[in-house]
N, C-alpha and C positions, 0 to 999 in steps of 0.2 A: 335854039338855045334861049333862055330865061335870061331878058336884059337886070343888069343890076339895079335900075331903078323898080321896077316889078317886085324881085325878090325883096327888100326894102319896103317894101308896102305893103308885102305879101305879113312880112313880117310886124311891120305896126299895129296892123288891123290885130293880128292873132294876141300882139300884145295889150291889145285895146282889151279884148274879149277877155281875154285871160284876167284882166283887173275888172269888167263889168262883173264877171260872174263873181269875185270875190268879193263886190261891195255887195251884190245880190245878194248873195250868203248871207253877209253879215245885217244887213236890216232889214226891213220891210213888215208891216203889221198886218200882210195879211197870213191865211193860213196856207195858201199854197206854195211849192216850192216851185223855183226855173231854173235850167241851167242854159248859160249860154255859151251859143258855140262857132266859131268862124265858119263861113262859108267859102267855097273855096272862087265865089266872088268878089269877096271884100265885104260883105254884109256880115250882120250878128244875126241867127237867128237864135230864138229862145223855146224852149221848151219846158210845161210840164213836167216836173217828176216828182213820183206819190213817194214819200217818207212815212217813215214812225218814228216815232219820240221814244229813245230807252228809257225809260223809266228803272231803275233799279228795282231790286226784288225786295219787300217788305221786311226785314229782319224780324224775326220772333222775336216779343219779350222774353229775356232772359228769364227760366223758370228756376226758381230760389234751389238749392241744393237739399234734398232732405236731409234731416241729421241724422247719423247713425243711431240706432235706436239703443237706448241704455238698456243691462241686461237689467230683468226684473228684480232680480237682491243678488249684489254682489257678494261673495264667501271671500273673508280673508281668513288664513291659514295660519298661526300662530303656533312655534314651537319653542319652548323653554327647557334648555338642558344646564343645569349647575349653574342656575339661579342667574340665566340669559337668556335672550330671545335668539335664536339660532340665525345667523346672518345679519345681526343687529336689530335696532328698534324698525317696526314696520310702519311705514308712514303712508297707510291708503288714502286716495281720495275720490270722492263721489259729492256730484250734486245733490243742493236741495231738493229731499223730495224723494229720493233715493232710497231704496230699504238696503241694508249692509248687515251682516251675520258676520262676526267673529266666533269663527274655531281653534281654540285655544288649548295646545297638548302639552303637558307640562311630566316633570319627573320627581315633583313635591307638591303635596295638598297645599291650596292657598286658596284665594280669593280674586277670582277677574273684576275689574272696577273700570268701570267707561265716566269719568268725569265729566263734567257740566249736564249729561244724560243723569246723571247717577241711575248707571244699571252698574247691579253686580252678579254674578253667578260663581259656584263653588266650581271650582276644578281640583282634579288630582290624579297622580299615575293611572292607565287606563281607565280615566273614564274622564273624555276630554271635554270641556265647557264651550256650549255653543249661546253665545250672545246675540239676539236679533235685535235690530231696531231701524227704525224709519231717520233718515237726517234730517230733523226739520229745523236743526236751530246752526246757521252758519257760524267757522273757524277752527279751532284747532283743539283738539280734546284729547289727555291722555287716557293712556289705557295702564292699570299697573298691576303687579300683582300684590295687591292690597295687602297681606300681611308682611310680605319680603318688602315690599315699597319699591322695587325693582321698575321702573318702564319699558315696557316691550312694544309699544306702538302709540302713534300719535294720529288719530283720525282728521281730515280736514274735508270739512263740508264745503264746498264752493254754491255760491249764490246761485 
């Protein structure tokens, strides 16, 4: 049988150990590591042991999101019955830089008018008016039909 003072000793020592290697751990400047371990004489022995260092893994620069690509010229559709724009005034908008075609079908001969552009084009029953242009100057431009004075759309060029 294991006298109580033994067991007692048995157990300091291991308590020793158990704090050496935890101060081990935590400092020492060089590059090797030890661990230390009770012997089941009461000694500490120490040993060698090879680590790596985790290093985390390099995150990639985040790559910018491309932008959806604008279609090459947008077509708005434009339809005028009893001297209105069918579903209300049409209010497109397209960047600078942007080419936009308005088609415009009406049910009385008149005059398409793109304001601050000043384009105009003749439309009338079957034979609809197609307005092309580039947006190069930003804000908001009506569209009317210039003899009625009627507004059927309001263009807006964004920057």
């Amino acid at each position: 049988m294991v006298s109580v003072s033994r067991t007692r000793r048995l157990a300091a020592t291991g308590l020793v150990a158990c704090a050496l290697a935890v101060i081990a751990g935590c400092g020492g400047d060089d590059d090797s590591n030890t661990v230390s371990t009770a012997t089941p004489d009461g000694t500490t022995a120490t040993e060698p042991v090879e680590t790596t260092a985790a290093t985390p893994e390099p995150t990639p620069d985040p790559q910018p999101k491309p932008k959806p690509e604008q279609p090459a010229v947008v077509t708005v559709k434009i339809v005028v019955n009893d001297g209105r724009a069918v579903g209300g005034i049409v209010r497109p908008r397209v960047k600078k830089g942007q080419k936009l075609t308005l088609v415009v079908t009406v049910d009385v001969a008149d005059h398409v008018h793109l304001h601050g552009y000043d384009k105009m084009v003749d439309v009338a029953p079957g034979r609809p008016a197609r307005l092309p242009f580039t947006a190069t100057i930003p804000g908001r431009f009506e569209v009317e039909l210039e003899d009625s004075g009627v507004q059927i759309a309001e263009v807006e060029v964004r920057p």
